[in-house]
C-alpha positions in Angstrom: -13.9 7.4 19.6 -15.0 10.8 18.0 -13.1 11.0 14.6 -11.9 15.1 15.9 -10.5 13.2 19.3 -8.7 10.3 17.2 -7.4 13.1 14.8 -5.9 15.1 18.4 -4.7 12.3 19.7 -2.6 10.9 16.3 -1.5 14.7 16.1 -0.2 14.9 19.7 1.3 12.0 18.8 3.1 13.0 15.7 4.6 16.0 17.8 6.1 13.4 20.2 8.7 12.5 17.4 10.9 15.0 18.6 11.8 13.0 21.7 15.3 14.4 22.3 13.5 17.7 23.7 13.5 17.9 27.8 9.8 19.2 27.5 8.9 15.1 26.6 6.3 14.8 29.1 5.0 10.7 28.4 8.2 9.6 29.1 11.3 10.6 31.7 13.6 7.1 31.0 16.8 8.6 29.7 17.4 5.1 28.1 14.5 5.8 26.2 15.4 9.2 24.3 18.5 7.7 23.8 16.9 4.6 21.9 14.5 6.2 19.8 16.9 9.2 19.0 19.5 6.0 17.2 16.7 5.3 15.7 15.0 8.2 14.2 18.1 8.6 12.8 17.2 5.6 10.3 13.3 6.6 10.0 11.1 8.7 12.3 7.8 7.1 11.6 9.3 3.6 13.4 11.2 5.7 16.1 7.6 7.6 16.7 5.5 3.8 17.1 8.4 2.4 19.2 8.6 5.3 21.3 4.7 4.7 22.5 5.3 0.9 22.9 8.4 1.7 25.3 6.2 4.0 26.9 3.9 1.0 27.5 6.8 -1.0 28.8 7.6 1.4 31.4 4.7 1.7 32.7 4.6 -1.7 33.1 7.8 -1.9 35.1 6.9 1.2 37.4 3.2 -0.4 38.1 4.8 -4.0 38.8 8.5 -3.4 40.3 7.6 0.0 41.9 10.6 1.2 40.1 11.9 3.5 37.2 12.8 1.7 34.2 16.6 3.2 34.0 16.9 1.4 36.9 15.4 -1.6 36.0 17.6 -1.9 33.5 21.0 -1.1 35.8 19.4 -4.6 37.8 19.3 -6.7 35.3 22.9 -5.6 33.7 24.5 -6.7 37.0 22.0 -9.8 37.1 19.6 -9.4 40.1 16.3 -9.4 38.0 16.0 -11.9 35.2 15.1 -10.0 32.0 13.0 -13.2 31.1 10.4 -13.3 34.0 10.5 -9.4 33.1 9.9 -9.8 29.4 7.1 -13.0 30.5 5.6 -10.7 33.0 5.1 -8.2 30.0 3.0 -10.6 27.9 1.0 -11.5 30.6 0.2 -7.6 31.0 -0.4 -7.1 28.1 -2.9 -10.3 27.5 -5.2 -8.9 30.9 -5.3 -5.0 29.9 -5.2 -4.5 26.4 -7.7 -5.7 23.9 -4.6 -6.3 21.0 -4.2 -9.2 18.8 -1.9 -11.8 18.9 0.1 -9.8 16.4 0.5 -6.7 18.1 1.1 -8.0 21.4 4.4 -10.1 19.9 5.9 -6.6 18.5 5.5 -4.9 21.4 7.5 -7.7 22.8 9.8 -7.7 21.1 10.4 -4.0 20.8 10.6 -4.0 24.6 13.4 -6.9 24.0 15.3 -4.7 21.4 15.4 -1.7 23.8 17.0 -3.7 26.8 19.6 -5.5 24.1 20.8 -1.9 22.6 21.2 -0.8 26.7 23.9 -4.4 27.2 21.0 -6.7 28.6 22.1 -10.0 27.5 19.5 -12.1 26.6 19.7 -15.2 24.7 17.7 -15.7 21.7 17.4 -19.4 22.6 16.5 -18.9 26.2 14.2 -16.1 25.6 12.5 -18.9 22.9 12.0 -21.5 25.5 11.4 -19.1 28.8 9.2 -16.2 27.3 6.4 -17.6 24.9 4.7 -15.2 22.7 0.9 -15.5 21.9 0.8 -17.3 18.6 -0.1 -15.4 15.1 -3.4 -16.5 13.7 -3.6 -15.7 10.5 -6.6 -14.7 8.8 -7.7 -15.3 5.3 -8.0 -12.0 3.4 -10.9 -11.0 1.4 -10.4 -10.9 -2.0 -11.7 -8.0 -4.5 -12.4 -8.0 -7.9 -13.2 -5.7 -10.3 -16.7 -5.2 -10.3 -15.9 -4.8 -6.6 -13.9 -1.5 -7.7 -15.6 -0.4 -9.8 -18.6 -0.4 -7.1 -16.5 1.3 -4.6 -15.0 3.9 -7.2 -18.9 4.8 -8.1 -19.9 5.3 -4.4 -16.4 7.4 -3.7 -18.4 11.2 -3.7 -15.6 13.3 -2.8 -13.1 13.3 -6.1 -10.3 13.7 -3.7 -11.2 9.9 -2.4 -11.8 8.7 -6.0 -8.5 9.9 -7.1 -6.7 8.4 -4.4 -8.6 5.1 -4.9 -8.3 5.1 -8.5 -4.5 5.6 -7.8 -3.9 2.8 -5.5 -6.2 -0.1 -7.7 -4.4 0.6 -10.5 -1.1 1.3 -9.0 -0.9 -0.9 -6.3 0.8 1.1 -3.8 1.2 1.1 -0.3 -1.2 4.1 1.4 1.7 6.0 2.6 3.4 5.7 -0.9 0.4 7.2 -3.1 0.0 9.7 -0.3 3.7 10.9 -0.7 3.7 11.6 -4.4 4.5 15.3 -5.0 3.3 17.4 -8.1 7.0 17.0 -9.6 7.1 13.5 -9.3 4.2 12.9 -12.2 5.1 12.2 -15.5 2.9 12.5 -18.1 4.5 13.1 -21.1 5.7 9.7 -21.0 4.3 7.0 -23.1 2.8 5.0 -20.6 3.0 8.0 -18.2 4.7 7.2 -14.9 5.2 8.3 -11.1 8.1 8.6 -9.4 8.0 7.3 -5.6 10.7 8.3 -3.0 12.4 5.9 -0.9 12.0 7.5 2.1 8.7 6.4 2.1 8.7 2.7 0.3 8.7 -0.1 2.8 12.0 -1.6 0.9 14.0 2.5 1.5 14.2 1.9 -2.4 13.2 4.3 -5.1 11.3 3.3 -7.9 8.8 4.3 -11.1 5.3 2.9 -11.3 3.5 3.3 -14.5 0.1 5.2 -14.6 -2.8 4.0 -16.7 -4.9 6.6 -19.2 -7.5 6.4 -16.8 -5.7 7.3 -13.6 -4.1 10.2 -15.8 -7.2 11.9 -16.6 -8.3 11.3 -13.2 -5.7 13.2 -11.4 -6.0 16.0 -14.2 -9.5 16.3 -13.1 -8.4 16.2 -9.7 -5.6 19.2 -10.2 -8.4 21.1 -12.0 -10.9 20.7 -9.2 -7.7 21.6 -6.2 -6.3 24.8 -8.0 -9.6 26.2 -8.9 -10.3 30.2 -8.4 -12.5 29.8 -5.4 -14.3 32.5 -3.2 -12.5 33.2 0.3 -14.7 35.2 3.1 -12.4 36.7 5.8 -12.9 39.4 8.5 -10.4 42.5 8.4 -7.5 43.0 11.0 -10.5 44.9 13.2 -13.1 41.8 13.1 -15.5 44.0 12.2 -15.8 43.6 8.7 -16.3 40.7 6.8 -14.0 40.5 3.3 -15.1 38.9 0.1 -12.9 37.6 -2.8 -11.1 35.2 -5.5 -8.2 33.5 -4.9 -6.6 30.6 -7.3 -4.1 28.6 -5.3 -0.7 28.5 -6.3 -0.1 25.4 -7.6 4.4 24.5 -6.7 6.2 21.1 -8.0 6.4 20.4 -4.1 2.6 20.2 -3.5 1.6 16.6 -2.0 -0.9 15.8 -4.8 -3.6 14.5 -1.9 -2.6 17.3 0.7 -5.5 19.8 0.8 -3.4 22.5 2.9 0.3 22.5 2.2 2.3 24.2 5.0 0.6 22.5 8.1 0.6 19.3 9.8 -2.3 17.9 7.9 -0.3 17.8 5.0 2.1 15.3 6.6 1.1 11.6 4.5 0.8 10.2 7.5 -2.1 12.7 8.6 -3.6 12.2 4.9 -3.7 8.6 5.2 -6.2 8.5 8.8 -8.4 11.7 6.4 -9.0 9.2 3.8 -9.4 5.8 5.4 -11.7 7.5 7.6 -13.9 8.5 4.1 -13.3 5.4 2.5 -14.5 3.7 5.5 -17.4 5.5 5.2 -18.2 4.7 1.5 -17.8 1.0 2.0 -20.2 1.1 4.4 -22.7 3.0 2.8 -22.6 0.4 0.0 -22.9 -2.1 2.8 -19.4 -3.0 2.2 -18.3 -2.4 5.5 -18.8 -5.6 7.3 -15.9 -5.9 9.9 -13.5 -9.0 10.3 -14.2 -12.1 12.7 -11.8 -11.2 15.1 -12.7 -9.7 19.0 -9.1 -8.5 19.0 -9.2 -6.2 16.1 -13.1 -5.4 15.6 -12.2 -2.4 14.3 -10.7 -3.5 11.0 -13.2 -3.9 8.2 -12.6 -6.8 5.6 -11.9 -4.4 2.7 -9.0 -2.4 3.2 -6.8 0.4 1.6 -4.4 -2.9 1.0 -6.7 -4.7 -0.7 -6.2 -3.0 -3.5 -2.7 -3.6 -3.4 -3.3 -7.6 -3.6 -5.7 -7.4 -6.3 -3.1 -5.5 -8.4 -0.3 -8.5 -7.4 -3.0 -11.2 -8.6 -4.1 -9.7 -11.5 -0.7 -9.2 -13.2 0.4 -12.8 -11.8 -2.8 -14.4 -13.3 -2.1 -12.8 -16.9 1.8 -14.8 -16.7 3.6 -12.0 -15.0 4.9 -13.1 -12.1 8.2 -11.2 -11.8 6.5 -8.4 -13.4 4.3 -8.6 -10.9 6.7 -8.2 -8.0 8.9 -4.9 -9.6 4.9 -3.3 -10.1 4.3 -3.6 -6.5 7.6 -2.9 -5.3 9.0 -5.9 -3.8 12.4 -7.0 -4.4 11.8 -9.9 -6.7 14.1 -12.1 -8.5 18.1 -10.3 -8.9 18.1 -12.4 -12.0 14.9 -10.6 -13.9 16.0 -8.0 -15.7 14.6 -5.8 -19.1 14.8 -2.2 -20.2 12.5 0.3 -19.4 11.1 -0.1 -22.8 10.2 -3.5 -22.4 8.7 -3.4 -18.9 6.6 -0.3 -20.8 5.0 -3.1 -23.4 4.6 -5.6 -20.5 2.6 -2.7 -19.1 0.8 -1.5 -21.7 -0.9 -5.5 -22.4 -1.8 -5.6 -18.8 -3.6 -1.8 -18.7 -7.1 -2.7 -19.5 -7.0 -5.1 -16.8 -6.5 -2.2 -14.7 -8.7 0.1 -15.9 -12.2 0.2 -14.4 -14.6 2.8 -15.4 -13.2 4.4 -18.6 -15.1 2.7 -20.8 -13.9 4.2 -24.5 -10.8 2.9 -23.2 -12.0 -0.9 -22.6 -14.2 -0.5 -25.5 -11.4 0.3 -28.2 -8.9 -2.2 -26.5 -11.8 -5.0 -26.7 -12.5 -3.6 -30.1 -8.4 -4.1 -31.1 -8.9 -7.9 -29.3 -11.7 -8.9 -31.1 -10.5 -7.8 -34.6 -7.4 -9.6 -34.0 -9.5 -12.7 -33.5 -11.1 -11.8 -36.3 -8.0 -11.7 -38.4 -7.2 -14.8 -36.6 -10.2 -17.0 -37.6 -9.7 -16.0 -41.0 -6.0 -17.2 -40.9 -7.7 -20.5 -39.8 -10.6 -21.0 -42.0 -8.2 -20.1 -44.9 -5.9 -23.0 -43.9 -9.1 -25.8 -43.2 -10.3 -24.7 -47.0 -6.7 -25.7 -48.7 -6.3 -28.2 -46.7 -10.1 -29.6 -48.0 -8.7 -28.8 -51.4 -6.0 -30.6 -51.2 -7.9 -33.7 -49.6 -10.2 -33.2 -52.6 -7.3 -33.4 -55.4 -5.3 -36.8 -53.9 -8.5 -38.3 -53.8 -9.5 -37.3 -57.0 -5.9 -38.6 -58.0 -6.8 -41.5 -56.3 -10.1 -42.0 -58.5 -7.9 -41.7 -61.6 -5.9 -44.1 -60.8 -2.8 -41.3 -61.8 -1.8 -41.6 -57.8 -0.7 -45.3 -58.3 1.2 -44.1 -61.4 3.2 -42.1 -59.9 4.3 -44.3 -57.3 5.0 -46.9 -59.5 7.2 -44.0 -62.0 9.1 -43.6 -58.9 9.7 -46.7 -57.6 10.8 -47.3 -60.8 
């Protein structure tokens, strides 16, 4: 599909968020509005992907019971249609028109399950185990990344917008939507590490949290800033169309600015909007460096091997690997252990050893911390040879003792 058309369609179907209007014209199941409005309540980005897999479920039900799906539902509350051959009918559709994975199919099962539960369905978890089965999960072995992997992709990124949100997430390890949701305000680089604050509303745990930023990604997103809120030349035709109008403008750069957003007051500025912008580039990129290639999987062609995410697991393995594995888990965001706890000051240090294994193309930076490394070694080896030469010495004097005879001496003084 064109990228335009894909970008019309995921707009259309941002608008449909607002599902309690009467003008909703995908779906006229008054059990529906009523679902999705309880739970766009909790998050509108779930309500807005449940909504178009209930829209799927109905119209299964109108295609194979030659019925609405209200009262579909009213039949199965009074028990004369079985919500289980319903729910096993569904997979079956799903298997034989839709070219979804295995993964895909089993949520849109069981968000159809969820919807007729919330309207008094009964359905029993262990009868819907044993009478509806649910493709099984293969799951696929990820590609890893490594650095020289990053640093390849970050060298090929030729739009500074893309590098700075790539930069971001390899050293950051953030979830797309969570890089894509930092505001202007949020930064903090006065600190020492500098850090970034992410809201929970957009965190996968609803929790809010700081992530430290490295040197590198600093200076990156000041070059970045410089390069949005340049003075810029803007051609525009008077209120006539008849003339055309020349002149300098310098954006006006507000705490409330989404940092990746290239317009601020429209729906393109919405993170979700940014994040289908840039994978589309980075796409791109990786397969200009012929890093493209796609996974082994019929169902879900589309996906390539390297991912926005894969930069998220190369952040978790490389803090693991260097002995910080609860460390590890508050980085990235996860809930971790409830018994690991240290002061902000200490994660900071923690931080600050692990930094040059996340930096990737400032090199005075790698250069002076290997410089630091290897003059420690230095001091190190020192330490060492000075403690082999008086231990040599003092091999050398109780064998010259020895020699002398004054060793035995002794001994016999003190036996004595």
């Amino acid at each position: 599909m064109h990228y335009r058309l894909y970008l019309k369609k995921i707009r259309k179907r941002s608008e449909s968020v607002q599902v309690q209007s009467a003008n909703d014209d995908l779906s006229d199941s008054s059990a529906i509005k009523m679902y999705i409005k309880s739970v766009s309540s909790m998050n509108k980005s779930t309500a807005r992907e449940y909504y178009f897999r209930l829209v799927t479920f109905q119209k299964f039900i109108q295609n194979e019971y030659d019925i609405s799906l209200d009262n579909l539902i009213r039949k199965l509350r009074i028990g004369s249609e079985d919500p289980y051959d319903v729910l096993s009918g569904y997979v079956v559709h799903l298997q034989n028109n839709f070219a979804i994975s295995a993964a895909t199919s089993k949520l849109r099962i069981i968000t159809a399950k969820n919807f007729l539960e919330y309207n008094d369905v009964d359905i029993s978890p262990r009868k819907f185990r044993f009478k509806v089965k649910i493709p099984k999960v293969v799951r696929k072995a990820k590609k890893a990344i490594d650095k020289e992997d990053i640093r390849e992709i970050l060298n090929a990124c030729s739009d500074i917008r893309l590098k700075t949100y790539v930069t971001l997430l390899a050293a950051g390890g953030f979830r797309a939507a969570e890089a894509l949701s930092i505001r202007v305000e949020d930064l903090d680089f006065e600190g020492d590490p500098a850090k970034v604050f992410v809201r929970g509303e957009y965190t996968k745990t609803r929790t809010d949290r700081y992530v430290f930023l490295t040197n590198e990604v600093v200076q990156q997103l000041r070059r970045w800033f410089e390069y949005k809120y340049r003075k810029r030349r803007i051609c525009y035709q008077d209120s006539n169309h008849k003339k055309t109008i020349t002149e300098y403008r310098t954006p006006e750069r507000r705490d409330s600015d989404l940092i990746f957003a290239l317009r601020q007051h429209s729906e393109k500025s919405e993170p979700h909007m940014l994040y289908y912008d840039l994978a589309n580039s980075f796409g791109k990129t990786l397969d200009r460096i012929g890093k493209g290639k796609r996974e082994n999987n019929s169902n879900n062609y589309n996906r390539r091997q390297i991912t926005l995410h894969s930069f998220r697991r190369f952040v978790k393995t490389t803090i693991s690997d260097l002995g910080y594995q609860d460390f590890s888990e508050y980085f990235i965001g996860h809930s971790g252990s409830s018994y690991w706890t240290k002061k902000e000051s200490e994660k900071a240090q923690i931080f600050k050893r692990i930094e040059p294994y996340l930096t990737f193309l400032d090199y005075e930076e790698l250069e002076r911390k290997g410089a630091d490394i290897a003059s420690q070694l230095e001091e190190k080896d020192r330490m060492i040879q000075n403690m082999m030469r008086k231990q040599e010495q003092f091999e050398q004097l109780i064998q010259s003792l020895i020699d002398s005879g004054q060793l035995q001496l002794l001994n016999n003084q003190q036996i004595s």
